[in-house]
N, C-alpha and C positions, 0 to 999 in steps of 0.2 A: 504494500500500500504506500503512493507516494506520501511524505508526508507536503501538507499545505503551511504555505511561507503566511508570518502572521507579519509581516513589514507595515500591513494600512491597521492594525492594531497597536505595531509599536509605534511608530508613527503620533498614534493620536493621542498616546498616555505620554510619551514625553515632550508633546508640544502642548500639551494642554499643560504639564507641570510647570513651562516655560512661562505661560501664560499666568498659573497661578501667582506665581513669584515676579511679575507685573514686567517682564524682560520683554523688550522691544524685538522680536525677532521676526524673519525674514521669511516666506517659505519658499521654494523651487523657483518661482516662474519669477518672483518679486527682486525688486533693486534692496539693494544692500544701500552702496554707496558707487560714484561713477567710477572711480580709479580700481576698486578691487571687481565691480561687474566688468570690467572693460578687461582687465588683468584675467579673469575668470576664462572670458570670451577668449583673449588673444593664445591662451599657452594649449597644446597640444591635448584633444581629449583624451576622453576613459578607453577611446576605440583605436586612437592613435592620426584620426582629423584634427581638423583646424575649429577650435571653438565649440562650443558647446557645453562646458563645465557649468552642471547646476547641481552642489550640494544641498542637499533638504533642507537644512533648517543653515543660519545664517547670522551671527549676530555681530553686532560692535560693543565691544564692554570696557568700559573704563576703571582702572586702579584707581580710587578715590587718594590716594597717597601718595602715589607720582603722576596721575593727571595723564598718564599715556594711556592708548587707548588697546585695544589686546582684537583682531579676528579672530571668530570662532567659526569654527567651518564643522557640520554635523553630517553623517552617513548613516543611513537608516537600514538595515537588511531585517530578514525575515527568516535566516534560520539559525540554528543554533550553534553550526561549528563555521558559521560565515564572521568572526568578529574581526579576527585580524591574522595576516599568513607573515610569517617570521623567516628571516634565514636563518642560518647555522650560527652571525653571530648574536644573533636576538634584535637583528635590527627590521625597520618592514622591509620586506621585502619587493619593493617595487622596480626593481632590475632582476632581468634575466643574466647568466653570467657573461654572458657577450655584452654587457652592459647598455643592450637596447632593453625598454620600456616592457616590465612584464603587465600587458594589457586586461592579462587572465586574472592575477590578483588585484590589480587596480579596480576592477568592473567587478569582482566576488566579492571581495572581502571589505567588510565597514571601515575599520581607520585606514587600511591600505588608501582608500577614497579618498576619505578625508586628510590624508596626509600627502597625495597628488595635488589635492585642492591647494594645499599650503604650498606646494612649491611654485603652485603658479602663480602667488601673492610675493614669494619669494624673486620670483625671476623679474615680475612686470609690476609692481606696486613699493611706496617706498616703508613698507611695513617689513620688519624682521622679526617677530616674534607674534607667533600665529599659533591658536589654540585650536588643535584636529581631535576631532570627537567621533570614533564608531558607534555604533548601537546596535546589537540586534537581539535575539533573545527565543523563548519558549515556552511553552504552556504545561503546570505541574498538572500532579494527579487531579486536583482541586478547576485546574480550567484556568487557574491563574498564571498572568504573563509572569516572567521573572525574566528583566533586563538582563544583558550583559553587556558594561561598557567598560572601553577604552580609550583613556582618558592622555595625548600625545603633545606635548611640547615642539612645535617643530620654527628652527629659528637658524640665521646665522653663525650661533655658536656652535651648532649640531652640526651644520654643514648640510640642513635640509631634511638628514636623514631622522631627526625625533627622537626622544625621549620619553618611556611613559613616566609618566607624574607619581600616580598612586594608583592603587583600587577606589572603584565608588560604586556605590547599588543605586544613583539618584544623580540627579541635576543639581543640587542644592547649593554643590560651589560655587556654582554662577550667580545664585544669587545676592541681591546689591550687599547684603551686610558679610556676605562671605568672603566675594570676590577677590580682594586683598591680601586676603590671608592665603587663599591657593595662589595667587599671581607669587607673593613671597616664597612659597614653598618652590614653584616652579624655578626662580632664582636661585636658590638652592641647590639645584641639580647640578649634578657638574659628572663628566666625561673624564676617566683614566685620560693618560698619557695615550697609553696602550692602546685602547677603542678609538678615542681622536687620530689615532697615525692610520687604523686600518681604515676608516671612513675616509679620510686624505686621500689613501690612495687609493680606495674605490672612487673617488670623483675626478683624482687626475690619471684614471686611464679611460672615463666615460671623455674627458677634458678631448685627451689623445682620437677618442671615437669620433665626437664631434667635429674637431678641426679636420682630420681624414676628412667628415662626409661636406665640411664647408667648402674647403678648396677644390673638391672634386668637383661641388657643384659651380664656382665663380669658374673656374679651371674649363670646364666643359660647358657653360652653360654662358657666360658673359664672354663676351669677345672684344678684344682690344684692350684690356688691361694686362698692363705687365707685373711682377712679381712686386716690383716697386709700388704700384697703382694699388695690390694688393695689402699692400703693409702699412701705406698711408690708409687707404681705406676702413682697414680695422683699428687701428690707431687712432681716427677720426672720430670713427664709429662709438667704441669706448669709451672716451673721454666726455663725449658729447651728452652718454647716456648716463655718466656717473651724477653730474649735480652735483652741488653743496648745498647743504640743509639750509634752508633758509633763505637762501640767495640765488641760486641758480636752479632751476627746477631742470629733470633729468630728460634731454628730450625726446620724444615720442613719436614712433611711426606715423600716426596720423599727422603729426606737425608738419611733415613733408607732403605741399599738396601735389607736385608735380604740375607747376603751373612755370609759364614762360614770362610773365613779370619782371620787369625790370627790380635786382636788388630783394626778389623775392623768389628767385631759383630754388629748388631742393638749396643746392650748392650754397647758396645766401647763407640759407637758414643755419644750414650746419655750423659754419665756417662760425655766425656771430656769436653762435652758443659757444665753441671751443674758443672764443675768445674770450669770453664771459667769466668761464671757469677757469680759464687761468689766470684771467685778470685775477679773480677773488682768491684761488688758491696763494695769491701772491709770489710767483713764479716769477722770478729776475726777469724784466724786461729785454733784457737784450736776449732772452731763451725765449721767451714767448715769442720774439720775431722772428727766431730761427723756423722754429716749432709752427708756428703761422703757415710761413712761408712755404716751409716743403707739404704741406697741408692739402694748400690751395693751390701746388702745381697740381692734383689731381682733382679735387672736390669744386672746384671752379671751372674745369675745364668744358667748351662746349659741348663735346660729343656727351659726357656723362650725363648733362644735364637736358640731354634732349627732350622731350616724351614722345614718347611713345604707345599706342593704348591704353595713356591714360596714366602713364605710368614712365620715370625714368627710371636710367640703369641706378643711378644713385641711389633714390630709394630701393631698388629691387634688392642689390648686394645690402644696405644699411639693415633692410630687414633681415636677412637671411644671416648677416653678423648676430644681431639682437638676440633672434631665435634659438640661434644655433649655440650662445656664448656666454649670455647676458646672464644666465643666470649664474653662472661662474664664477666670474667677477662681482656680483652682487651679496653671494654669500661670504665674501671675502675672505678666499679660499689661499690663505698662505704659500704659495709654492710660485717658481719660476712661470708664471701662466704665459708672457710671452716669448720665454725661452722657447716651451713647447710649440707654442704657433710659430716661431721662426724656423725650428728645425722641419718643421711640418712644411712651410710653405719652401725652403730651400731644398726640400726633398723631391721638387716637380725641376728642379735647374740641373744641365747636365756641367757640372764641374769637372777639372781636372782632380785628382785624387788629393793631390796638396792643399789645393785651392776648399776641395769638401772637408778636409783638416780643420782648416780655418773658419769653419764657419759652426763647426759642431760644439755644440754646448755640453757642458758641465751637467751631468745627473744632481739633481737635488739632493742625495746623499753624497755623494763624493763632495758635494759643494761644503755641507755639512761637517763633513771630516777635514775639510782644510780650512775651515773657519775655526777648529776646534785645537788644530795641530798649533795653527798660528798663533793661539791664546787669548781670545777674542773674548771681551769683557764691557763691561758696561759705561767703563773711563779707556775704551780703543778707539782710535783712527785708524781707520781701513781705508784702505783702497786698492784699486785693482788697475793695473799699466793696460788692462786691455780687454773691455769690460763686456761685451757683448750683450746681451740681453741683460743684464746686471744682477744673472742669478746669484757670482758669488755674493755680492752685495745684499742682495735681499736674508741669504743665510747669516751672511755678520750683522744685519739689521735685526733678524728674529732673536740672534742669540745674546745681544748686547739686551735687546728691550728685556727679553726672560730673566738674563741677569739684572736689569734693574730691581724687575719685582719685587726679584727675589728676597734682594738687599736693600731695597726703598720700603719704609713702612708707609709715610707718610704721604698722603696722594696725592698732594698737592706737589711736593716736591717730586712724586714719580712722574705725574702729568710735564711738567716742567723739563727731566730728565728726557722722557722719550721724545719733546718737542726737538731738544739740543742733539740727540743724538739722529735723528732724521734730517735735522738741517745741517750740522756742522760735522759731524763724526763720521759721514761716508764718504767715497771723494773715487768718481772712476772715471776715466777717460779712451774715449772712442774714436777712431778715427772715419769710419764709412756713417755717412750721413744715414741710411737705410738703418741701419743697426742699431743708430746712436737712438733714434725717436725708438724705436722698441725698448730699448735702456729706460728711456722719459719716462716712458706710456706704463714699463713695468714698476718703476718707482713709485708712480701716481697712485696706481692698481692697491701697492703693498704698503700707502701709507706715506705717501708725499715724501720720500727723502729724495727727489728730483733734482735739488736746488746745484750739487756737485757734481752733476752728472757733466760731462766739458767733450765738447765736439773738439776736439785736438787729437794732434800726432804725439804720442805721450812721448815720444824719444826726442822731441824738441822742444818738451814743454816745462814752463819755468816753475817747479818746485814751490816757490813763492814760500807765504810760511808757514804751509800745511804740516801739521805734527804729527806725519802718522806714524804708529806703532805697529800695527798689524799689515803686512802685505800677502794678500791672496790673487793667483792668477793661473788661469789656462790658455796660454798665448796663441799667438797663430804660429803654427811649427815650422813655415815655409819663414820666416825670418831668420836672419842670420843667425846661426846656433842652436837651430829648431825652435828658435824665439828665446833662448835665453838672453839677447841679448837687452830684450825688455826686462829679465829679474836684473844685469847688472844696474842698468839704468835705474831702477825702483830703489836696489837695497844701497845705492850709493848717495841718495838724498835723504836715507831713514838715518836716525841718529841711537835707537833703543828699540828695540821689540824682536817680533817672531817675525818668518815669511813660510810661506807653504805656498807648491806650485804644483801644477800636477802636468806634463811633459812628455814630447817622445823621448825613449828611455837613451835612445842614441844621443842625446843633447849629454849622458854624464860619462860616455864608451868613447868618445872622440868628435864629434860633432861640434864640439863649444869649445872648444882647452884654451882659447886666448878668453873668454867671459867667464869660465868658471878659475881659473887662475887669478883675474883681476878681483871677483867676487873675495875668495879665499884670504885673500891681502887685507881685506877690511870687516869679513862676515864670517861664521863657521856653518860647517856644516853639519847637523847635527844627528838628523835622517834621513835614512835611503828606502822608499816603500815600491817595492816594486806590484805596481794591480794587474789584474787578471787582463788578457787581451780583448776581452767580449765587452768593455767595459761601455762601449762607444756600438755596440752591435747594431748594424743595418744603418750607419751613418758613417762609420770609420773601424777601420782595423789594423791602428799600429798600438806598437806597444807602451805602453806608458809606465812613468813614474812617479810617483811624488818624492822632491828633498823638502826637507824641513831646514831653518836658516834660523841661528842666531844673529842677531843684526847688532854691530860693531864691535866684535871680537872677532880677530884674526883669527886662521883657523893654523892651530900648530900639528906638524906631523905626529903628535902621542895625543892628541886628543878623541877620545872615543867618539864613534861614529855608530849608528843603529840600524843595521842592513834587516829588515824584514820582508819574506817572500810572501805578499796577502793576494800571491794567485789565487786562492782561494778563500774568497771574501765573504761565502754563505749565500752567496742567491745565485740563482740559474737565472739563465736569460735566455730568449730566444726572439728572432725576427721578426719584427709585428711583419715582415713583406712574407714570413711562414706561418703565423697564429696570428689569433686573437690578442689586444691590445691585452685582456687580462691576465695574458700569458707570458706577458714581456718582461715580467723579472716576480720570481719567486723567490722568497727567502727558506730554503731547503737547509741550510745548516749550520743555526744561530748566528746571521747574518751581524744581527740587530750586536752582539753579546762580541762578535769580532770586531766590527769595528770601533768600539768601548775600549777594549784590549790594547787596539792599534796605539789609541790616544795615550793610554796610559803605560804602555811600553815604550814611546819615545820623551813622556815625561817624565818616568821614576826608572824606567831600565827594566831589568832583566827578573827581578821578585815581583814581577806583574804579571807573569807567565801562567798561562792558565789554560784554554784551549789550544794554542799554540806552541812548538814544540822547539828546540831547539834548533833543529832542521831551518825550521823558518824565523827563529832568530837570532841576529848574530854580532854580537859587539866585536868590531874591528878596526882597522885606520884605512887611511886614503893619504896619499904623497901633493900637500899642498902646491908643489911644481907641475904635479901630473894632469889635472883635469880632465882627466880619461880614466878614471879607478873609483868613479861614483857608482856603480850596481857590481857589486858583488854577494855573493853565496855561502851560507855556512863551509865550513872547508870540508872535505868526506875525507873519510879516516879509509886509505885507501891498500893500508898493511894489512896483509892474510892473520885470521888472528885462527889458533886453535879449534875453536868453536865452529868455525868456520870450514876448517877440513873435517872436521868428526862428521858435520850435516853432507857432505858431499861426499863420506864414503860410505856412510850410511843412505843416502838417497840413491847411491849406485847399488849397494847391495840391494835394498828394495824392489830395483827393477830388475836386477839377477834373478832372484828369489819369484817374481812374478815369472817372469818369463821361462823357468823351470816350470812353477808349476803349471802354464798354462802350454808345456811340452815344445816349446819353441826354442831352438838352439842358438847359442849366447855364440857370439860372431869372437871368432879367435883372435882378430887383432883389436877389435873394442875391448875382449876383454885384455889383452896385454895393455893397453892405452891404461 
């Protein structure tokens, strides 16, 4: 017997309780408010179209205590084991593992619903903290309903993916003398290390999906834009959509009517909002002109701003950014986000092999581990001689602000602290204009420390009386010395600090000996890490290194040196051009727990020894003359020992002894051998 879904009974017991408790709520077909019905309309449905998102019940509810106002977004089902579908790590599950849209639990299950609903207030509305509510339920022996809900936090801080709250058998929290009290509790909630890093990177390989499926489509679908056109274009795009509270509202596809108006072009419009927001972000004037500038070689140009049915290219690619992005960057999702777009979009350019060297970016982990090598603190100047998307930057930005926290009680002075340390404590310099506005764009992204960012030739460029301490860099390898000649240049205007660089490894075998000998003279050397060669997989395949650099101690021939072999660094990898984006780096064997080791092997030595073995680590020297004895190898002990011949006559006799019994005749001169 099927059973019968009671959805128009539950339905009408918890809108009527809504009602009791005198709550202004919404039902299906009804306006909310225009920004979240429009936001509802625009983000991708429950079936995987354009528009149509109508959660049942709908409300706006304000914390009487802070005045901000809270979305509540309700789902209503009708049976009993419809409430909510989970993955393996307890989170909803509304990705399949290929990281497209599982449309099956979104359209089944009640908060799976209601917590789509939330992302679409997430991506298109300027609300971050959004209260998702399933409902559904059954009928006891007695004939009575008994709810079951779930009750989901879903915001910024989660990264979209939600937090349950509590248990409730009722609506009562929402009501007005409650409200307060569950908004506090909700604040309360807080995300492990551990859960925040696995949601990370469940969104920056959906990140990696998305940018595949946007370039493919401008790529194949718009014609006449070049890769350039491409990168101002999203560049444009972002910036235009971020806004500052209060002053600049964020702008909106519809803002673009796709009219031929003199000074009222798509192109206009764009252009005066990205002037807006930088005006107010207070971005150096003479950057904003830059920034303007190469802008409006694209976003001004005639052909883009044509129409066409109604419609130009401008708007067509701005929406299909928005779509495809916006919510990314909305959630203010920590990580190199236009590193990834860059490597994405340089991935359609036929390079020479050197030329695809220089343009590959840093993994947000390795970026990590040489912001860590380098000694990166909360009182560091960092900078990077060659900064490309400015992921190392954004990893010395996250780890200096965490170090604040850490050690700032006081929050006014913390406020204060991360202000200085975004405007005055980063410092990276670019030379291709292409790159450098993705540097801009990705500083803006991760919290405005833009202001340092310097379109310069760093090997010409004048020091001035930047105090930095920390230098971090992945250079372009086709430079003199596979680019070391940008660490000479860097550690010879530092006066104190660490440097970490990560290199081809032939820059420390013979490729550099005149820059690592000058380096030597005024720096030491202090580590040798030689990483895995997959490390750059489906974008480059040389080998690499990182040295670790005391900065202003000569390096003497008896000073210990820390050669570790982290070919094996704990994660597999594999070609997203042969799998799935989700398959692109696993952590198979305590990745997370090696790279900790690394860190602490080349700051305290050899009693840090723990999953790696002496094999792989090796205190030795290097001939300060030499500059060509930077990667070296534990030594193998290459004397016959005893032990040694016992196992190899006894592994002969073994196969003697086999081969009698299995009647086969032992060959006369093997056995005299």
């Amino acid at each position: 017997m099927k059973i019968q879904s009671i959805e128009p009974q539950i339905t009408h017991k918890m809108n009527s309780h809504l009602a009791q408790m005198g709550l202004d709520y919404k039902l299906e077909q009804e306006k909310l408010n225009e920004q979240i019905d429009k936001a509802l309309n625009d983000y991708y449905s429950k079936n995987g179209g354009t528009g149509g998102n109508r959660p049942d019940t709908k409300l706006l509810l304000q914390d009487i205590k802070t005045l901000k106002y809270y979305p509540v977004l309700i789902e209503y089902k009708g049976y009993r084991d419809k409430l909510e579908k989970l993955d393996a790590d307890g989170n909803i599950e509304n990705k399949k593992k290929d990281n497209t849209p599982n449309f099956a639990n979104i359209n089944n299950y009640a908060v799976n619903a209601a917590t789509h609903y939330a992302n679409a207030l997430l991506h298109h509305t300027t609300y971050t903290d959004i209260i998702s509510i399933g409902i559904t339920g059954y009928k006891d022996e007695k004939d009575e309903i008994i709810p079951q809900i779930g009750v989901y936090y879903v915001s910024k801080t989660n990264l979209g993916y939600g937090q349950k709250v509590d248990n409730y058998t009722d609506l009562s929290f929402l009501a007005h003398g409650n409200f307060s009290k569950f908004i506090k509790k909700v604040s309360e909630l807080n995300l492990t290390t551990e859960e925040l890093e696995k949601i990370k990177q469940k969104r920056e390989e959906e990140i990696d999906q998305s940018l595949v499926k946007l370039n493919n489509s401008i790529y194949q679908n718009e014609k006449g834009l070049s890769e350039q056109d491409r990168v101002h274009l999203v560049a444009a795009s972002i910036i235009a959509t971020i806004g500052v509270e209060g002053k600049v509202s964020p702008l909106d596809k519809s803002d673009l009517k796709s009219i031929t108006e003199k000074g009222e072009k798509d192109g206009d419009i764009l252009n005066r909002k990205i002037e807006n927001f930088l005006e107010e972000k207070q971005i150096p004037k003479e950057k904003q002109n830059l920034i303007i500038r190469s802008l409006q070689n694209t976003i001004l140009v005639e052909n883009i701003n044509q129409v066409t049915n109604g419609e130009t290219q401008l708007k067509r690619v701005f929406t299909k950014i928005v779509d495809e992005l916006g919510y990314y960057y909305k959630i203010g999702l920590t990580t190199d986000f236009t590193g990834k777009l860059f490597n994405e979009m340089y991935s359609w350019l036929g390079f020479t092999q050197d030329k695809l060297n220089d343009v590959v970016l840093t993994p947000r982990y390795v970026a990590d581990l040489l912001v860590k090598l380098s000694g990166v603190n909360k009182d560091s100047y960092v900078w990077d001689y060659a900064t490309g998307s400015a992921g190392l930057l954004i990893a010395a930005m996250n780890e200096m602000l965490n170090d604040a926290k850490e050690k700032i009680t006081s929050p006014e002075e913390l406020k204060q602290k991360e202000a200085h340390i975004k405007a005055n404590q980063l410092l990276g310099l670019e030379i291709l204009p292409s790159i450098y506005m993705l540097a801009i764009l990705n500083m803006i992204l991760m919290g405005d420390g833009s202001s340092n960012i310097i379109n310069e030739d760093s090997l010409k460029w004048d020091a001035k009386d930047y105090p930095a301490t920390a230098f971090v860099l992945n250079p372009p390898y086709s430079a003199t010395g596979n680019g070391m000649v940008f660490v000479e240049a860097a550690l010879h205007k530092m006066q104190k600090g660490y440097g970490a660089i990560i290199i081809q490894n032939s820059a420390g075998s013979g490729k550099a000996i005149e820059q690592n000998k000058s380096i030597l003279k005024k720096h030491s050397l202090i580590a040798s890490i030689k990483m895995p060669i997959d490390i750059f997989i489906g974008k480059s395949s040389v080998q690499t290194n990182i040295y670790v650099f005391k900065v202003g101690e000569p390096h003497h021939k008896d000073n210990i040196v820390k050669f570790i072999d982290f070919t094996n660094d704990g994660y597999t990898r594999r070609s997203r051009k042969k799998s799935k984006a989700s398959l692109n780096l696993q952590d198979t064997d305590k990745a997370k727990e090696r790279y900790e080791e690394v860190v602490n092997l080349v700051r305290f030595g050899k009693h840090k020894l723990n999953i790696f073995t002496e094999k792989e680590y090796y205190e030795g020297h290097i001939d300060p003359q030499s500059g060509k004895d930077w990667n070296q190898n534990a030594p193998t002990d290459t004397k016959p020992k005893l032990a040694d011949f016992k196992k190899t006559v006894a592994d002969y006799l073994s196969w003697e002894v086999s081969n009698i019994l299995k009647g086969q005749p032992v060959d006369e001169e093997e056995e005299k051998k």
